[in-house]
N, C-alpha and C positions, 0 to 999 in steps of 0.2 A: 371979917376973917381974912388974915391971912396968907395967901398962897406960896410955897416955895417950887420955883420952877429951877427944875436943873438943866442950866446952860451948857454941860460940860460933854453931855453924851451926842447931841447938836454938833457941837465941838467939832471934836472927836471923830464923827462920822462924815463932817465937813472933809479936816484934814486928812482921813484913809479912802474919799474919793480922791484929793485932790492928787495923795501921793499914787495913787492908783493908775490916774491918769497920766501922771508922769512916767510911768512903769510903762507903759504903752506906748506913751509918745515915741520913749528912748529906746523902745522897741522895734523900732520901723531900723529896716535894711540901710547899710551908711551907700548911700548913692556912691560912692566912690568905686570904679571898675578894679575887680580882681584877675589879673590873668595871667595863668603859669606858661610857659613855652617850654614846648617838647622835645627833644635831641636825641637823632640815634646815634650809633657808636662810631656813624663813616662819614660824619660830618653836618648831616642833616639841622637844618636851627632853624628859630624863629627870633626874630631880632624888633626892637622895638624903638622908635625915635620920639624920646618922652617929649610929651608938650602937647596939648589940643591943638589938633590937625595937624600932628604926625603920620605918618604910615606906617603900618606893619609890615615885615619882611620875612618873608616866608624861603627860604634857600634849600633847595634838596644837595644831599650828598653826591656819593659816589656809585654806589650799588645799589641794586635791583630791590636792598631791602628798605632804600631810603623811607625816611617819612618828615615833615614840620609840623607843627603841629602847636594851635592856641587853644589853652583851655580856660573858659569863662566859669568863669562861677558864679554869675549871678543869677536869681531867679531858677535855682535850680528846688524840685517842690512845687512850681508853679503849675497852675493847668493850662494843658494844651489851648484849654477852650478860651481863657481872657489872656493868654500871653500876644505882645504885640508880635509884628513880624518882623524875626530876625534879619537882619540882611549886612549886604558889604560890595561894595566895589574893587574889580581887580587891574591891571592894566594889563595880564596876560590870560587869557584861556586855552588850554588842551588839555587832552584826557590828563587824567591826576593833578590838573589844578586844584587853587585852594575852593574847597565846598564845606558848607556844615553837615556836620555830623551829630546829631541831636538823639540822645538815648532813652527810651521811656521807660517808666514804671513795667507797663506792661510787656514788655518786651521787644516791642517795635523799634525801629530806628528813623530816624529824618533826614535826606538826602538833602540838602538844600545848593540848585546851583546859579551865579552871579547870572544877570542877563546877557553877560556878554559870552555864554556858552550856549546862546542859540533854541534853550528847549522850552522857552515858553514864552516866545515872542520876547518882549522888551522888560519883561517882570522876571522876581526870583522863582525860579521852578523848583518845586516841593517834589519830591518821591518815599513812598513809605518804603523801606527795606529796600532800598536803591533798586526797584522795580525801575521800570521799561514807560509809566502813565504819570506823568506828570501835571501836577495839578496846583491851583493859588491859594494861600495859606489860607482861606475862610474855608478851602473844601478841606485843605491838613486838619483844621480845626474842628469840624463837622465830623470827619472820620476817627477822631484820635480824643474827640470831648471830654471823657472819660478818665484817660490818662496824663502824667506828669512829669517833669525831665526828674532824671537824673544827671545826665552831663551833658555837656555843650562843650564842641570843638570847633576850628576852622582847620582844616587837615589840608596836606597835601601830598601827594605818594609819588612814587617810582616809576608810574605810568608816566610820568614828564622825564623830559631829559634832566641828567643830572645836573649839577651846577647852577637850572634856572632858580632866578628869584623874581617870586612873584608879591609885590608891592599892592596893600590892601588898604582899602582909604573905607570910610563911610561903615565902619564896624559898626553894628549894634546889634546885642542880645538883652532882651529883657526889659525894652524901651532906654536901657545904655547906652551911651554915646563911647564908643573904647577908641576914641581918633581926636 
């Protein structure tokens, strides 16, 4: 006797994993860093010197309403809980230098400031809704498990003299390298 075997459905279900898996692969986020600069009306910029291990330049204006401002987009959706820790290097710190500003699903915010501002020893100092307790991004993580970005800045305001520019080396959001 006989048998007829159909090779085709085999096939078939071969090639709608294989295209499947392609569908997913090409899915994955393009490692390449996104990020828009913010300008207010009196002069205020964010300025960029393309090329790995450049620096970002962060310039406030004129007036009291100054702001600079990087906005990252990567890794936004991510959870607090498995994101690496953001960080960056400044060569200037005073009130209203550049710090992250990190927005969550739930409503909270993340205050993130460089080591070289003093508030948690030689590491980046985390604060939820720019509170007063500053803590290391495993305790960020731990309190914040839960929740997810929505956006990601590196901001600088009017609390600084006008005119400074503060020069940001060692950018990263979202295990990114933005330098």
């Amino acid at each position: 006797m006989f048998m007829h075997v159909n090779l085709k459905l085999p096939l078939a279900l071969a090639l709608a994993a294989t295209a499947a898996l392609m569908l997913v692969a090409g899915a994955v986020a393009d490692p390449s860093p996104t990020v828009t600069f913010g300008s207010s009306h009196d002069g205020a910029s964010a300025g960029w010197s393309q090329g790995k291990g450049s620096a970002i330049d962060l310039t406030l204006g004129t007036s009291s309403g100054s702001f600079a401002e990087v906005r990252l987009h990567q890794a936004h959706g991510s959870s607090v809980s498995t994101l690496p820790e953001p960080g960056f290097t400044t060569d200037n710190y005073s009130a209203g230098s550049p710090r992250y500003f990190i927005t969550l699903d739930n409503g909270d915010t993340l205050w993130g400031y460089p080591p070289n501002a003093g508030l948690n020893g030689g590491s980046f100092a985390w604060a939820i809704d720019n509170g007063n307790t500053y803590l290391s991004w495993a305790q960020v993580q731990a309190a914040e498990s839960a929740a997810t970005v929505t956006n990601a800045y590196v901001i600088a305001d009017a609390d600084q003299a006008a005119g400074t520019v503060d020069q940001i080396t060692g950018l990263t959001f979202g295990g990114i390298d933005f330098n």
